[in-house]
MARBA-832647 format. One record per residue: x, y, z of N, C-alpha, C in turn; residue in three letters. Coordinates in pm, whole numbers, plus 50000, padded with zeros to 5 digits. Atoms other than C-alpha are relative to their C-alpha. Layout:
BEGIN
XYZXYZXYZAla;...
***
This chain:
BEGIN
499685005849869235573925266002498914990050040Unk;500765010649977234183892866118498805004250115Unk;500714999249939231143894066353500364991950108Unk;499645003849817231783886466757499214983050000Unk;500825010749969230543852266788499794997650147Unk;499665004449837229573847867208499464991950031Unk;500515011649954229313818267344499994994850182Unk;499485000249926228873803967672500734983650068Unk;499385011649962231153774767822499024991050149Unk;500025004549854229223753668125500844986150002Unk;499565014149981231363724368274499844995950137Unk;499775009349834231803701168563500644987650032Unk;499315013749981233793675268672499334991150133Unk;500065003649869233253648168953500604983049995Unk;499025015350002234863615469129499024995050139Unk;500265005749899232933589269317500994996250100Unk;498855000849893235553589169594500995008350024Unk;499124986449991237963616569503501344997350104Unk;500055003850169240103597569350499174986850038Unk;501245015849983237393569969273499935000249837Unk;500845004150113235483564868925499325013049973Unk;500314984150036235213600868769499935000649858Unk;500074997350099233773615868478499585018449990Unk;500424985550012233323650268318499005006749920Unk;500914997450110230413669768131500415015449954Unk;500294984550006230153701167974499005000549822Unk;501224993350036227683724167740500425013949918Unk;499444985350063228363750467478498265004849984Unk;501224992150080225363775667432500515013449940Unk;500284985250033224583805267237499675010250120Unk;499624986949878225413837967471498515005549989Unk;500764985349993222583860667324498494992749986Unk;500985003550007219323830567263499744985650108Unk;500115006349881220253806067554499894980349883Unk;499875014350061220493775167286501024990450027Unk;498785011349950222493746367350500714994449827Unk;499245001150147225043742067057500964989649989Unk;499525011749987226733710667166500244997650152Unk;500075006949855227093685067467501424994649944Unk;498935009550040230363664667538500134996650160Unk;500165006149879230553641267825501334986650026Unk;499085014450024233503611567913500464994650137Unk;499085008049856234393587668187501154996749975Unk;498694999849970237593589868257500694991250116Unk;499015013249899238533559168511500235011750120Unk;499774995849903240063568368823500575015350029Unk;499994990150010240333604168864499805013250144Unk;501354986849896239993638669165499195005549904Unk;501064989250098237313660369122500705009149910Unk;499684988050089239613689269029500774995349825Unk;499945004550103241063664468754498665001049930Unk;501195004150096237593655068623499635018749913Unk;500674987650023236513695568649501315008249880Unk;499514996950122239393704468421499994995649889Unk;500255005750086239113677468202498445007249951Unk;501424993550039235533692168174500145013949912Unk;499304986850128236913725568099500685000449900Unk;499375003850153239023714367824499135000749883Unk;501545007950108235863696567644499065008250017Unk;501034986950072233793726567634501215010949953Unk;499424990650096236313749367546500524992949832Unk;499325004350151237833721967249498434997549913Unk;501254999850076233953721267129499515012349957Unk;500654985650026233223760367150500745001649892Unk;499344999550079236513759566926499284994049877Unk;500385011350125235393731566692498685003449917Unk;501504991250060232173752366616500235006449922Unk;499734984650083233493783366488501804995549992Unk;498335004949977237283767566391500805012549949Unk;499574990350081237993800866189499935012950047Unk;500364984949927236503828466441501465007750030Unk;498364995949933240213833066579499085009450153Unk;500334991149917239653863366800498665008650023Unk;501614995550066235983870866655499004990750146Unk;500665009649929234883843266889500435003650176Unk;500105001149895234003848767242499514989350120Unk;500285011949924233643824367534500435003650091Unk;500794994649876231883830567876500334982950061Unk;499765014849921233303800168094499284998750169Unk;500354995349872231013794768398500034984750024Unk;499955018449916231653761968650499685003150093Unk;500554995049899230713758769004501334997450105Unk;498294997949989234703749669023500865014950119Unk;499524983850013235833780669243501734995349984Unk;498715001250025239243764869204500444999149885Unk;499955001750161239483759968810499695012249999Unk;500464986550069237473796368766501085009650052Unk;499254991849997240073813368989501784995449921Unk;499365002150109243123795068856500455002349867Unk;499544996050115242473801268537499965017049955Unk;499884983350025241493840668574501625000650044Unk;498464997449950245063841068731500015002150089Unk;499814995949826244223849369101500234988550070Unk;499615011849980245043815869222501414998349961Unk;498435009050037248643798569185499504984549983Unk;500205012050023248473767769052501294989250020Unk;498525008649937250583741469307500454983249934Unk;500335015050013249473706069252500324996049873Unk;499295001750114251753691668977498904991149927Unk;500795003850091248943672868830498545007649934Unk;500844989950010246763704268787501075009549889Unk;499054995350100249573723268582499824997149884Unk;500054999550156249673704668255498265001649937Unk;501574997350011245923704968266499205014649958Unk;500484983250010245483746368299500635002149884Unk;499364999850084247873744568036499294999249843Unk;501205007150142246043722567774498805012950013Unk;501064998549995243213744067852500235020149963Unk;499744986750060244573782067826500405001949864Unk;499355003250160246143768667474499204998649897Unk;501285003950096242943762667307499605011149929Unk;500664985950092241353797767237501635010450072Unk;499254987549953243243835267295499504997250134Unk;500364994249898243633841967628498845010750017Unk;501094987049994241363876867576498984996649944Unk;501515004950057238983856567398498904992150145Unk;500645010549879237813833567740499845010550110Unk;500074994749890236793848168056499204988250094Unk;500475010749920235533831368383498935007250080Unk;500804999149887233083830868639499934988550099Unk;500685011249891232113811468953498274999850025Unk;501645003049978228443800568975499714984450068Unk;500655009449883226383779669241499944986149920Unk;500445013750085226033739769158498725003949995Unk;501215002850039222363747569121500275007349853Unk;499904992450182223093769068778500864992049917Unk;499075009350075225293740268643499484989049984Unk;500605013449987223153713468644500104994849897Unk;499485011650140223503704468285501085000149997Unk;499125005449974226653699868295500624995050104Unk;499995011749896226623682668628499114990549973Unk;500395007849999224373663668519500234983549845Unk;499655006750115226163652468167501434991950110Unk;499025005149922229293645968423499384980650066Unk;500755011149951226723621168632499704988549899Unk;500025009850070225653605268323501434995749951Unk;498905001450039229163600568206500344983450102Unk;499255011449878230153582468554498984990750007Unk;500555016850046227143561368526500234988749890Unk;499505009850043228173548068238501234994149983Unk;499115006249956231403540168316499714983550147Unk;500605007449843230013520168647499644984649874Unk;500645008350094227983502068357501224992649873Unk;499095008050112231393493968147500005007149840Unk;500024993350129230533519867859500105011350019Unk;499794980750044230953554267720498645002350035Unk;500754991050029228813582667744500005000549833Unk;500974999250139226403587267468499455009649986Unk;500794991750023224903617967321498794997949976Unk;501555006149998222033601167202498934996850068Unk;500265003549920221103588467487499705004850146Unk;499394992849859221473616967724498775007950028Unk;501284995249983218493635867863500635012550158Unk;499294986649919221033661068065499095012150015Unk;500064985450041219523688967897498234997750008Unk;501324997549942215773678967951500105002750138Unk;499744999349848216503677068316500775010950055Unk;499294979149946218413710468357499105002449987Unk;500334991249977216733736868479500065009849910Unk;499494992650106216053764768263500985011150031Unk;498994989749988218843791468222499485013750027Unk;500304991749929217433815568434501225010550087Unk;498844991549878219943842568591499854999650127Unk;500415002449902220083836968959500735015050052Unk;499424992049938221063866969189501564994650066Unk;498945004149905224683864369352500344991550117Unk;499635003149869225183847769612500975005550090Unk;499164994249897226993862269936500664988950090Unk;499295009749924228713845670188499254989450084Unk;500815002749903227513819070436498865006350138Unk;501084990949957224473835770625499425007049996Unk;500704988750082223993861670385499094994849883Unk;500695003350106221023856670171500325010449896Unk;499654992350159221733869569835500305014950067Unk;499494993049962223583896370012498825008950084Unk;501794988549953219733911370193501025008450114Unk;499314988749882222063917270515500925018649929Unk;499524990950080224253940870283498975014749970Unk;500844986850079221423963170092499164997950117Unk;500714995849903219653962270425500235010350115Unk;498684991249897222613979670628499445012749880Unk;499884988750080222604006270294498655007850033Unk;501424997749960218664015170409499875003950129Unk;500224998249839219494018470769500805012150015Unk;498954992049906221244041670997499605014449952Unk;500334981449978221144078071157501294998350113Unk;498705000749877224234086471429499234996550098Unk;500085007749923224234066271709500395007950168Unk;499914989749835223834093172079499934992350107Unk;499405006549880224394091172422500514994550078Unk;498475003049938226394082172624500314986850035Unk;499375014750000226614044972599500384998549861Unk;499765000350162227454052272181501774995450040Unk;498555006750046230914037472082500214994849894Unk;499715004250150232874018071850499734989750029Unk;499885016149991233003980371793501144994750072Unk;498635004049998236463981571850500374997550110Unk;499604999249811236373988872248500094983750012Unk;500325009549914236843961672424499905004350151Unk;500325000749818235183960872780500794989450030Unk;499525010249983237733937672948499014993450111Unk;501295007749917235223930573215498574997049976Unk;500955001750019232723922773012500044982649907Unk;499375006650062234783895272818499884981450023Unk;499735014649927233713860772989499254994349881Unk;500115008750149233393833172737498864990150048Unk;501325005949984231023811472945500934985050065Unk;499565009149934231663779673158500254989149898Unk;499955011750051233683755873037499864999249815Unk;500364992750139234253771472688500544994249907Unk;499155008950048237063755272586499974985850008Unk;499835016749947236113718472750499614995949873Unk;500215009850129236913694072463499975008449901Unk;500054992350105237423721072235501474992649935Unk;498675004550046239983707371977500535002949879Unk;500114997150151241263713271622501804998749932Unk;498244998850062244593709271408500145003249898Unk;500024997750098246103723971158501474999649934Unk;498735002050016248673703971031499895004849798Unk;499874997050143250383715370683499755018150010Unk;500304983650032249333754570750500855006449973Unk;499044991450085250803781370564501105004950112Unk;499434988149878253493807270780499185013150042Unk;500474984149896252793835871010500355010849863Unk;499514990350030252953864770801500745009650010Unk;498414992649909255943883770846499725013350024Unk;500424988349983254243917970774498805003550050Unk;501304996949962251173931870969499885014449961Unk;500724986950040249173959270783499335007250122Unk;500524993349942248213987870996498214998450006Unk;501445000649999244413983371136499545016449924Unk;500784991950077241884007070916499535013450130Unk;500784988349808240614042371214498564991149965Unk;501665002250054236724027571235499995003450151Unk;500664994849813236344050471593499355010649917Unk;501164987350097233754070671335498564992650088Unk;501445003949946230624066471514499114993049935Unk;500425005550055228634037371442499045009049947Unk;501144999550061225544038271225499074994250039Unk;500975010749988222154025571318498605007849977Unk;501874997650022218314034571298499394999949874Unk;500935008550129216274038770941500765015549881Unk;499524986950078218524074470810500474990649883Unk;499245002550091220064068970475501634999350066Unk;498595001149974223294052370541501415004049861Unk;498984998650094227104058370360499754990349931Unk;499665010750067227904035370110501414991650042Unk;498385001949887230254014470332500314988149923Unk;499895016750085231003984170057499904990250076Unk;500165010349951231443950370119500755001350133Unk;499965000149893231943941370465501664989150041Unk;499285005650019234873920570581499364988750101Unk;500985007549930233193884970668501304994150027Unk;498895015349930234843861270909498634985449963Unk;500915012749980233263824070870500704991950106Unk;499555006449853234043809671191499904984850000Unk;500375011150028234453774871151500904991150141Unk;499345001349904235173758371517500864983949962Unk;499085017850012237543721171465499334990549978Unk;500375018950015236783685271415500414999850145Unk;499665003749883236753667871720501374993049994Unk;498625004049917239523652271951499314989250093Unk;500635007349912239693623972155499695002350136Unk;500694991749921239073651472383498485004050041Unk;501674990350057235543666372278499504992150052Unk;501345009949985233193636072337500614999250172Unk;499875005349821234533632372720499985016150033Unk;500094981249951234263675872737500745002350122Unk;498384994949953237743680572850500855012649999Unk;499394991850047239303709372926501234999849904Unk;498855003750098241583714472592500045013449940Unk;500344984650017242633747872535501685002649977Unk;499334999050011246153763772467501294995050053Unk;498815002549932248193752572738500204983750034Unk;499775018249963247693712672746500884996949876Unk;498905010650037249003685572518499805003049808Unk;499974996750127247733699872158499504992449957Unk;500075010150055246053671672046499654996349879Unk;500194997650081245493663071712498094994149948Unk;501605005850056241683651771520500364987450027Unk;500125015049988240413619971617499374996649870Unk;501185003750150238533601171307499105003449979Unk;500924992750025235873614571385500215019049952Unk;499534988150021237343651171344500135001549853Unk;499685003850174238623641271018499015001049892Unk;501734999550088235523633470880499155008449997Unk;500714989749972234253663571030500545009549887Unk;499514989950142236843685270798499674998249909Unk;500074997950150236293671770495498284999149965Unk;501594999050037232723672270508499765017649976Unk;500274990549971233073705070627501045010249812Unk;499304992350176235933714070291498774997149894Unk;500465003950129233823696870058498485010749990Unk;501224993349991230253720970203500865013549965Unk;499494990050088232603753670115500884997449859Unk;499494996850123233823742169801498884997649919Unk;501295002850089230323734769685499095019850020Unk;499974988849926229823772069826500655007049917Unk;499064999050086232723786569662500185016150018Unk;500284984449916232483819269886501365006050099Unk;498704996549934235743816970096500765005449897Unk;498984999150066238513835169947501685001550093Unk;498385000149974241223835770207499784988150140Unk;500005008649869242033810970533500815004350104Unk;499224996449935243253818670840499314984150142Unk;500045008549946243903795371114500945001350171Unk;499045001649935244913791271519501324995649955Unk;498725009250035248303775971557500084990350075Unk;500125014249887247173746771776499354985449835Unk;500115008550063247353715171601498644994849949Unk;501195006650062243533702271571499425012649885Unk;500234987650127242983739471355500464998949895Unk;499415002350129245663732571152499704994449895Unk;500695013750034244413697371071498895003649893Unk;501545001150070240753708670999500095013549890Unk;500054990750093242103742870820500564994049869Unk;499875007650163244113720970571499294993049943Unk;501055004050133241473700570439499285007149933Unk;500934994950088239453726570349501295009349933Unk;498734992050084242913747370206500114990049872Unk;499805009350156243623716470006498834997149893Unk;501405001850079239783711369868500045015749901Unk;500154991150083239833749069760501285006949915Unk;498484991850049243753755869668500455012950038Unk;499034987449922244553779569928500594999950098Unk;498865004249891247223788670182498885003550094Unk;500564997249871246603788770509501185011250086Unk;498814986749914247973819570726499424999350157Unk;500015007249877248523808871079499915016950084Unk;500534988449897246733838671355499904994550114Unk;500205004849891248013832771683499135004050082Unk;501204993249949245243858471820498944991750028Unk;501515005149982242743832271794500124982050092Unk;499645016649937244593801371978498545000350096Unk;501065002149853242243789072270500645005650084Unk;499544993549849242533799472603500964991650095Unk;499495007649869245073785572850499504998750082Unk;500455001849823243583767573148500374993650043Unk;498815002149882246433764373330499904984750079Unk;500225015449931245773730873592499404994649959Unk;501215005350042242803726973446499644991249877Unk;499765003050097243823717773112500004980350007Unk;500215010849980242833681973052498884990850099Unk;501135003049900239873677173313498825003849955Unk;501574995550069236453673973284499245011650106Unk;500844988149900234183701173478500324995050110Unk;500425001249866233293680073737501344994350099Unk;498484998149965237213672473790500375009350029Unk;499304986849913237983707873842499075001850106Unk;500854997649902235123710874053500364993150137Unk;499875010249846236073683674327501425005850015Unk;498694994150036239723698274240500245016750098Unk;499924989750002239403731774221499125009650051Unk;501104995550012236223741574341500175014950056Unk;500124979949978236733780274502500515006649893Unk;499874993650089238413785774199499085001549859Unk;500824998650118236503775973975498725007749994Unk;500684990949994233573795274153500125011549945Unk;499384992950022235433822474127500165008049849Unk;499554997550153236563819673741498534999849954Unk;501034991650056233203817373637498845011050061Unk;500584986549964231573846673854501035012249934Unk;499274991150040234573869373730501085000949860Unk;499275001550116235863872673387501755001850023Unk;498354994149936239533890773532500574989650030Unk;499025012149901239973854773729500454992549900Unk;499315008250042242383830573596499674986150025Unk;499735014549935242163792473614501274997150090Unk;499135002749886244533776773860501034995449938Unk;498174997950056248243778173800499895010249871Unk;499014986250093248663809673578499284996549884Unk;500264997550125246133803473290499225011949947Unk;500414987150031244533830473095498475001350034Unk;501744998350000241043847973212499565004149855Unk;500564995550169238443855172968500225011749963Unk;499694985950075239483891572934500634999749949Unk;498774996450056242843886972856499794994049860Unk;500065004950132241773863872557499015008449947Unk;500674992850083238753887372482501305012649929Unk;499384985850057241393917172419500884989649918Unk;498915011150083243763890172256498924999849856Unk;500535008250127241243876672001499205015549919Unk;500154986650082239823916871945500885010049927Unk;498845000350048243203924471866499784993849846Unk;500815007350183242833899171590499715004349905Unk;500904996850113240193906171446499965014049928Unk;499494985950041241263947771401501034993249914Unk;498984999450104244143929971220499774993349897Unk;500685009350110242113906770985498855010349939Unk;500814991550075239333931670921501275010049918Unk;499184991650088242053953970791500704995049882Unk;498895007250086244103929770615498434997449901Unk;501065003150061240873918170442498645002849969Unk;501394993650041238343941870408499494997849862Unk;500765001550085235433935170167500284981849949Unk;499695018750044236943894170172499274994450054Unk;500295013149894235473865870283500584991050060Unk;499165009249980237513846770540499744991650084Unk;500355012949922237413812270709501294999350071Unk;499175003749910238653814471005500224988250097Unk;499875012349943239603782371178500585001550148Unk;499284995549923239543788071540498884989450129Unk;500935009949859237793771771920499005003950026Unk;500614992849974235343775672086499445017350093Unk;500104992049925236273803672340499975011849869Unk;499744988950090237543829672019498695004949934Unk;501054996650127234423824871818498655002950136Unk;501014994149966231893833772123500435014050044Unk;499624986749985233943861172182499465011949919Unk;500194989750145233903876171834498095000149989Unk;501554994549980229743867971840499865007350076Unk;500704986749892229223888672175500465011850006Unk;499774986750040231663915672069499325005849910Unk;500454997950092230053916271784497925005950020Unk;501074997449947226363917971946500135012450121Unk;499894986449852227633946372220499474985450099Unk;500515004849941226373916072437500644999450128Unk;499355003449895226953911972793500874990550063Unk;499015011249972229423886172937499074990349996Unk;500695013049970226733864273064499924996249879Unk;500445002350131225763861472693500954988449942Unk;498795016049991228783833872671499444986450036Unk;500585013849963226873810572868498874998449915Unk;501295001750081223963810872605500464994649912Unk;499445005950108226043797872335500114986549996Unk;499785010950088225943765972159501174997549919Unk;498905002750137229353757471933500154986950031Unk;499805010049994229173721471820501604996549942Unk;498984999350037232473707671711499735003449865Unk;500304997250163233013715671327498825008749935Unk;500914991650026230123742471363500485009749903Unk;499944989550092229723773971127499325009250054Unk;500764991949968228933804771273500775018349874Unk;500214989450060229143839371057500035014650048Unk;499654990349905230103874371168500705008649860Unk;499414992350108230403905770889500505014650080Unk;498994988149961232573938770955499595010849936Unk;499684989950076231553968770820500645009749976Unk;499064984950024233264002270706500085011850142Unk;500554991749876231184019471011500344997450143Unk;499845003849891232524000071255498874991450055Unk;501205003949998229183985171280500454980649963Unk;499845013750083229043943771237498634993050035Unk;501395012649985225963914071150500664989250047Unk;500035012049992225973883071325499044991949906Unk;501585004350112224413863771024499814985650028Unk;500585017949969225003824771157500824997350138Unk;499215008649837225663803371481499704988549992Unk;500345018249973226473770271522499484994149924Unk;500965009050125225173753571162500884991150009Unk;499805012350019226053719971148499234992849927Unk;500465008650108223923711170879500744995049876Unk;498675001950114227293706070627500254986050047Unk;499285013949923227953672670892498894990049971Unk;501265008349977224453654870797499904995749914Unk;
***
């Protein structure tokens, strides 16, 4: 019987413009001494990334072949990209929609046995030689010529093949929040102990002016789900102090990702469920795909969920289409209706409205004027929710696409924090804030408000 040959596959694709002027690299090494056993690199003209990144995968798998042409099933091959759309795709957890992605997975499962290949997802920093044979590729196209092996200095300039720890989700460093929870906790006494799950409705105020200029669309989003899974019991008494905790697995992360702007936002307009819906202004636009292209370089989301107000939709499909997933529309997390108010700036309801508006923000219970929703009714609305997303998705990571009233909610439920704690918040448009679920009922706030993906 032949001897196992293991090898490992790195590739990468990329497109100055996407579709622009794209080329692909990739990198066969030895599995068990970390040697590099061939390069193959090619500009390919006008091209997307996810074209270039399969074309990449092809050309290390038709080179791992071309090595050992006789191994058959003897021959193993470890395929790692920083692709999470190619690595899930081709494991099979993915569907593959985009008719010019099809004959591509195709060519590329046809090469070795299926049981011979396996995948992974790994960070662009562990891919660098073959992001960086890709780069040289597209430079010389720019320049009017092929890529050259000879000529290539990819593989001085990688990094050495060092194993890196996992990565976790946005705000989790290499998962520390995780094995830091497993180190903690003793039962949680007296008589202010509870679950996460309560909601105080009078404690529920979102903060002045929560929604003004809040905007987001989400045109193209998947359907409502027709079936809702029963929420998980988590009225088990939290966990907290330094006892040895359960082993409560992964957590179920929301990534809170608030809209692209509107030609709302920059004039801080009330814009909230019950006005005109408006969709991303250009600037919004630019906000999504900055914001798709910083989680697909990430490669940490695995599901999407999204209001059903048009600027969510908007900013949830670019990043759906960047990573090749549906979007599942959660009306729980619309904005808030404010009723008259809808469309005015503060100091418009104020000359307007002013006893009410006193009013609405001294008392979470109060309503805006004409029949819109107070902050309780949307705090129990959007905690609702989230009992039906932690359940549906425990131990996932999901990007939720929602305003700004939902996502200070879910932080101050999430902190036990007091109402006032609303008015302390920051959410820029197209921000990233972070929020994990555990088994215990217990949850980390691990980010607020990053907008470093927009810079």
């Amino acid at each position: 019987m032949s001897a196992v040959r293991r090898l490992v596959v790195e590739a990468d694709g990329g497109s100055r413009g996407n579709p622009g002027p794209a080329g692909y690299g990739a990198v066969v090494i030895d599995a068990a001494t970390g040697e590099t056993l061939a390069e193959a690199a090619e500009y390919i003209g006008v091209a997307t990334n996810n074209v270039a990144e399969y074309r990449g995968l092809i050309a290390g798998l038709t080179a791992a072949k071309a090595l050992f042409p006789d191994a058959g099933t003897a021959l193993e091959v470890h395929v790692r990209m920083d692709s999470k759309l190619v690595v899930e795709q081709m494991s099979g957890r993915w569907k593959i929609k985009h008719p010019d992605m099809k004959p591509l997975a195709a060519r590329a499962a046809a090469i070795l046995p299926p049981s011979s290949v396996t995948y992974e997802w790994i960070p662009r920093a562990r891919n660098k030689h073959a992001d960086r044979l890709a780069n040289e590729a597209m430079d010389a196209g720019r320049d009017g010529r092929q890529w050259e092996a000879s000529a290539s200095t990819a593989e001085l300039d990688a990094p050495a093949r060092t194993p890196l720890p996992d990565r976790g989700p946005p705000g989790d460093a290499a998962a520390g929040a995780a094995k830091a929870r497993a180190a903690l906790a003793a039962a949680r006494g007296g008589p202010d102990a509870g679950t996460l799950f309560e909601v105080d409705a009078g404690a529920a105020a979102s903060g002045a002016g929560a929604g003004a200029g809040a905007t987001a669309s989400e045109a193209g989003a998947g359907a409502t789900a027709s079936e809702e899974p029963k929420p998980t019991d988590v009225t088990a008494t939290p966990q907290v102090g330094w006892a040895a905790a359960p082993d409560l697995g992964a957590p179920a992360t929301f990534v809170l990702l608030r809209h692209g702007e509107t030609l709302l936002t920059p004039e801080k307009r009330f814009s909230g469920s019950g006005g005109t819906d408006p969709e991303l202004s250009a600037v919004g636009r630019d906000q999504a795909a900055r914001a798709a292209a910083h989680f697909a370089a990430l490669g940490t989301v695995q599901e999407i969920v999204s209001s059903p107000l048009r600027r969510c939709r908007e900013t949830a499909a670019a990043v759906a289409d960047r990573l090749g997933l549906e979007v599942r529309i959660e009306d729980g997390l619309r904005e808030t209706d404010f009723g008259a108010w809808e469309g005015l700036t503060f100091g418009e309801v104020r000359e307007r409205y002013g006893d009410d508006l006193t009013t609405w923000l001294a008392d979470p219970e109060t309503a805006p004027t004409g029949g819109g929703e107070s902050f309780a009714e949307v705090a129990e609305r959007v905690a609702a929710a989230r009992d039906r997303l932690t359940a549906r998705y425990a131990g996932r990571t999901v990007l939720a696409v929602t305003h700004v009233t939902p996502i200070k909610t879910l932080v101050r439920l999430a902190l036990e924090a007091p109402a006032k704690a609303m008015f302390r918040m920051e959410l820029s448009a197209a921000s990233i804030s972070t929020v994990a679920y555990y088994g215990d009922g217990n949850a980390s706030v691990r980010l607020l408000n990053d907008t470093s993906h927009l810079r």
